[in-house]
C-alpha positions in Angstrom: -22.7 24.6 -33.4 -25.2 25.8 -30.7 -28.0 23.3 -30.1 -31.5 24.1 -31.3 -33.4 26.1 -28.7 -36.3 23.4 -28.4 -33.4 20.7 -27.4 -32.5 22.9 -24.7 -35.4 23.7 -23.7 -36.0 19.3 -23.8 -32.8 19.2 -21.7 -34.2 22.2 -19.3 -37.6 20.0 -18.3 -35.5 16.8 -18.1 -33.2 18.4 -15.3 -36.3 19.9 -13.9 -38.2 16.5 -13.6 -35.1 14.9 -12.2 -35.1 16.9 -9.6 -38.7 17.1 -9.0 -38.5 13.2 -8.5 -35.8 13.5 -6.1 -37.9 16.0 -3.6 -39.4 13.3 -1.8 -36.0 11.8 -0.9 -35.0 15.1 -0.1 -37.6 14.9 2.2 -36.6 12.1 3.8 -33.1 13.0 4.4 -33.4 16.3 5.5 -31.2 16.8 8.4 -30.1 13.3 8.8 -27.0 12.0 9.3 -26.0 10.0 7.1 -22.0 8.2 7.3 -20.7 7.1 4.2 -17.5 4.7 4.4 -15.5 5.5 1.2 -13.1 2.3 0.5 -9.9 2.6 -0.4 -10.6 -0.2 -3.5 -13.7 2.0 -4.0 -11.4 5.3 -4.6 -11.6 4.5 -8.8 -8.9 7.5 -9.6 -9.0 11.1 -9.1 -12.0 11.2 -11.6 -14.3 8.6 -8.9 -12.8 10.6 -6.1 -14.1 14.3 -7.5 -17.7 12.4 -8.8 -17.5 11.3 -5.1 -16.9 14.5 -3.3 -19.7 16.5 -5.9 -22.0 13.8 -4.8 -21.3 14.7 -1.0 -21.6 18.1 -1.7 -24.5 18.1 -3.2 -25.7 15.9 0.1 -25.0 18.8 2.7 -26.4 21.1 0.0 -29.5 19.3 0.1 -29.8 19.3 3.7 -28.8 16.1 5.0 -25.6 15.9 7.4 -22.6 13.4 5.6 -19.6 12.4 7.5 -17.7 10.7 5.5 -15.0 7.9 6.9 -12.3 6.6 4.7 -10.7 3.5 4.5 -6.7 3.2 2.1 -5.4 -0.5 2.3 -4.0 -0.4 -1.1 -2.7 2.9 -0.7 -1.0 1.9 2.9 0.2 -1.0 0.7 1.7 0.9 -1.7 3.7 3.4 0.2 4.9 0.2 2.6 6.1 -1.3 -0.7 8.0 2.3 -1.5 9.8 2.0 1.4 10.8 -1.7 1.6 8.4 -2.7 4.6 6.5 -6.0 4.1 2.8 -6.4 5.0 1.8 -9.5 6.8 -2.0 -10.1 6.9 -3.9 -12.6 9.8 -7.6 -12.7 9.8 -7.8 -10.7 7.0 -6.3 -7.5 9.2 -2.6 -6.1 8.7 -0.1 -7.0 11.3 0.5 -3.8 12.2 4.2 -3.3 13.7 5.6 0.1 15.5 7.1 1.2 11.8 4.5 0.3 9.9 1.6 2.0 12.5 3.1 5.1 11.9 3.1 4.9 8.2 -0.4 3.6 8.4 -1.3 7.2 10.6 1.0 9.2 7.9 -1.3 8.0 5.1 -4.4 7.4 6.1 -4.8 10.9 8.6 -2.4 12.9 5.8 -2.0 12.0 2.6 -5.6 10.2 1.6 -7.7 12.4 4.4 -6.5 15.6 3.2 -6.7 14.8 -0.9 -10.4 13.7 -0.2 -11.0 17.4 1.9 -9.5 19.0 -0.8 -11.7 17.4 -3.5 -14.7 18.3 -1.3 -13.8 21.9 -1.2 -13.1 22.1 -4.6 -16.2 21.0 -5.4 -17.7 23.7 -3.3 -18.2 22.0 0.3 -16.8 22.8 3.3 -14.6 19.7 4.3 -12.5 19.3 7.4 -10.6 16.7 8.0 -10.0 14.6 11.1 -9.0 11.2 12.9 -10.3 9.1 16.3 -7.4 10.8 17.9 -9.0 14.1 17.9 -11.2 15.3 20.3 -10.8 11.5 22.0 -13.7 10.5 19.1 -12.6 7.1 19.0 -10.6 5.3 21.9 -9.8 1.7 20.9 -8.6 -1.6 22.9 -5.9 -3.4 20.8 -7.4 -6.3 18.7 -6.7 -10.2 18.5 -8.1 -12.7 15.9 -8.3 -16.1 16.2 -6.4 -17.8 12.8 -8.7 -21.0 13.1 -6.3 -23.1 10.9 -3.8 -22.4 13.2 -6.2 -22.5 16.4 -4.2 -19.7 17.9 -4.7 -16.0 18.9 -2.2 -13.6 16.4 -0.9 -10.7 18.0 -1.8 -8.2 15.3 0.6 -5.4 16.8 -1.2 -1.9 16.6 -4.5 -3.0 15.1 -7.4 -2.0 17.6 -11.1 -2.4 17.6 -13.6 0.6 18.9 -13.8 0.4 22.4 -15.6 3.8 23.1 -16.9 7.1 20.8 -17.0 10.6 22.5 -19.5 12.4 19.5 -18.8 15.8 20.9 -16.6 17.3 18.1 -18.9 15.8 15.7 -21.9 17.3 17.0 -20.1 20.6 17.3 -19.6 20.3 13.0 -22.6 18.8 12.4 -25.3 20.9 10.7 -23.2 23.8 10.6 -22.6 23.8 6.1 -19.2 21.2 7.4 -18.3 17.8 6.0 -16.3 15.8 8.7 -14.0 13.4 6.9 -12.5 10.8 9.2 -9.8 8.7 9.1 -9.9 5.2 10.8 -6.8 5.8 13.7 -7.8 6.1 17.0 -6.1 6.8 20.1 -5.4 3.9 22.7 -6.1 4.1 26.5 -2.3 4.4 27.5 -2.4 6.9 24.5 -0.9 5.0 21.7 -1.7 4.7 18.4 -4.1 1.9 16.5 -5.0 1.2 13.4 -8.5 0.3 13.0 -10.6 -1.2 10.4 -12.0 1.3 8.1 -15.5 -0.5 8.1 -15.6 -1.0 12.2 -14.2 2.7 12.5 -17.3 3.5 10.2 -20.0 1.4 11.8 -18.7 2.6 15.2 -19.4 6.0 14.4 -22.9 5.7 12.6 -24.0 3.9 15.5 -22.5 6.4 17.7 -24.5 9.2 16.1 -27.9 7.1 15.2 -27.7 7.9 11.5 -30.4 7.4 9.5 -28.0 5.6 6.5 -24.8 4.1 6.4 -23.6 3.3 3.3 -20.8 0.9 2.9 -19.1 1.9 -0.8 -16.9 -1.1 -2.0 -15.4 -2.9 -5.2 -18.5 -5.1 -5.1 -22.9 -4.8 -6.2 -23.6 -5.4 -3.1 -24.7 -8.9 -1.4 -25.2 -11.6 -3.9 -27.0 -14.9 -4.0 -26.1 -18.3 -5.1 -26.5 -17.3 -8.6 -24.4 -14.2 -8.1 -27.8 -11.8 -8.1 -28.1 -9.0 -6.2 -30.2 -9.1 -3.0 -31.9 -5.4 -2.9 -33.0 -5.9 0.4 -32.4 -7.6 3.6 -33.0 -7.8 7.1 -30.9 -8.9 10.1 -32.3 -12.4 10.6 -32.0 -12.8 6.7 -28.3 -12.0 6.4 -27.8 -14.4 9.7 -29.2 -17.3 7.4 -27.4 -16.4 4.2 -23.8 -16.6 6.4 -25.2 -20.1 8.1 -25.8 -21.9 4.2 -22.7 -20.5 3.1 -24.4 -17.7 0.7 -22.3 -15.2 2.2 -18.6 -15.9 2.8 -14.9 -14.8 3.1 -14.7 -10.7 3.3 -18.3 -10.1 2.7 -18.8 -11.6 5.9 -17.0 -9.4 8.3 -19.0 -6.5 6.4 -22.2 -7.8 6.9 -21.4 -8.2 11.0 -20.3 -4.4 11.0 -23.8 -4.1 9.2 -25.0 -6.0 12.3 -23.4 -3.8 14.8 -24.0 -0.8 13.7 -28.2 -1.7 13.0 -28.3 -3.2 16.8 -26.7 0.5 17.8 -29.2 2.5 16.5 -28.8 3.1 12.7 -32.1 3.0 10.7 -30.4 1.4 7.6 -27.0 0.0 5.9 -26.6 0.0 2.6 -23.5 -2.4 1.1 -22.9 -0.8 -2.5 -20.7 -0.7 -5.8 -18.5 3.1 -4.9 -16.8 2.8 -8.1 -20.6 3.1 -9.9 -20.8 6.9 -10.9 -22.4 8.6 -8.6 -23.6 5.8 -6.6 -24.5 8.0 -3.4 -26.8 9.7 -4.9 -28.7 6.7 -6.9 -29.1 5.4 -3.9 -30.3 8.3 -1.5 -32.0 10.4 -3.9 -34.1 8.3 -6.8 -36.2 5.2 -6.8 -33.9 3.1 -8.4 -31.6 2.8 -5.1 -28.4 1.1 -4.9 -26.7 -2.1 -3.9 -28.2 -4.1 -0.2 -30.2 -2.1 1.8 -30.3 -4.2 5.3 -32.4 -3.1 8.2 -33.3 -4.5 11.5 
């Protein structure tokens, strides 16, 4: 049966007031850049993914600039596992060996970059899909971590750390109705290949291009407090305390220091939030509500 013509007409003003309430961020957002890292525990199925790629859409229809970077540690896993290559972690980072770097590059700058461009096109966006290699975005000096049990300095393989970002292919896309989606490998100075943390990559580049937000989209609220509440809002000095009394620990550390990083290089605000919450880009961006921790300087 067809509904009543008053209860569409209900449903009509409801949409309309919606997005009368979300002119003001509209406002505020338009034509800013704004880098979202997509997680790979935050891709929730192809369902999340397509939510996620309507919701960036809908971004760059509104006039703000998205670049979207992507991260794929469990798919990376899971392909390793396929083909009978064991991971080794140190530091929380993958050792990363000559066979298993090029596996890393085939899933992260194929397989995963190229199903998120096609979601975003699907969804009526103009994706295109790219890596640190190209363009020489993202050159990167190979990475060592100090396992402090151990009191030694792991030699992580191909794992690198952002060392310099050339923005020029990104301001080329920029504000001309693309989506750049990148994917965390970069190009070394003797012109190897590294694998680079998904976060880092992310931070590097939103502090490279003095976005306005960078949203961090993991498995988790956001930060939490000692009684597991969520902390809306921080600032630098704040987060510097809560990892001092022990209120944030293990991975949510390294997070908040790309947080850190990427504040001190220019970003406006960083935003560490729940991406398998539906629509979770948008409730934060574009409604009162918000989303997750919003840290600023």
């Amino acid at each position: 049966m067809n509904e009543p013509l008053s209860t569409q007409v209900s449903e009509a003003q409801l949409q309309a007031e919606v997005l009368v309430k979300a002119l003001p961020h509209m406002q505020r957002y338009d034509d800013a850049i704004v880098v979202v890292k997509y997680g790979g525990h935050a891709i929730s199925g192809e369902e999340g993914a397509r939510t996620f790629a309507q919701d960036i859409v809908l971004l760059e229809q509104s006039g703000v600039n998205p670049v979207v970077v992507h991260g794929g540690g469990p798919q990376i896993g899971a392909m390793l596992a396929k083909l009978g290559i064991k991971s080794e972690f140190a530091a929380g980072l993958r050792i990363t060996d000559k066979a298993t770097v090029e596996i890393v590059e085939m899933v992260l700058a194929g397989s995963i970059n190229k199903q998120i461009v096609g979601f975003i096109n699907e969804a009526g966006g103009k994706a295109i899909g790219l890596c640190g290699k190209d363009g020489n975005m993202v050159r990167a000096r190979k990475a060592n971590r100090v396992v402090v049990d151990n009191d030694h300095v792991v030699d992580l393989g191909f794992v690198g750390e952002p060392d310099t970002v050339d923005t020029t292919v990104l301001d080329q896309i920029l504000g001309r109705e693309l989506i750049p989606v990148l994917a965390p490998v970069a190009a070394a100075v003797d012109g190897g290949t590294y694998n680079v943390n998904a976060d880092t990559f992310a931070g590097a580049i939103a502090g490279a291009l003095g976005a306005k937000r960078f949203l961090l989209l993991t498995d988790v609220p956001g930060v939490l407090d000692k009684n597991k509440q969520l902390l809306p809002k921080l600032t630098i000095a704040e987060v510097r305390a809560l990892i001092a009394d022990g209120t944030i620990s293990g991975g949510m550390i390294p997070k908040v220091e790309t947080c850190i990083y990427a504040l001190e290089a220019g970003v406006e605000g960083v935003v560490i939030l729940d991406g398998k919450v539906p629509h979770a880009v948008l409730l934060e961006l574009l409604t009162d509500h918000g989303a997750g921790t919003l840290i600023t300087r």
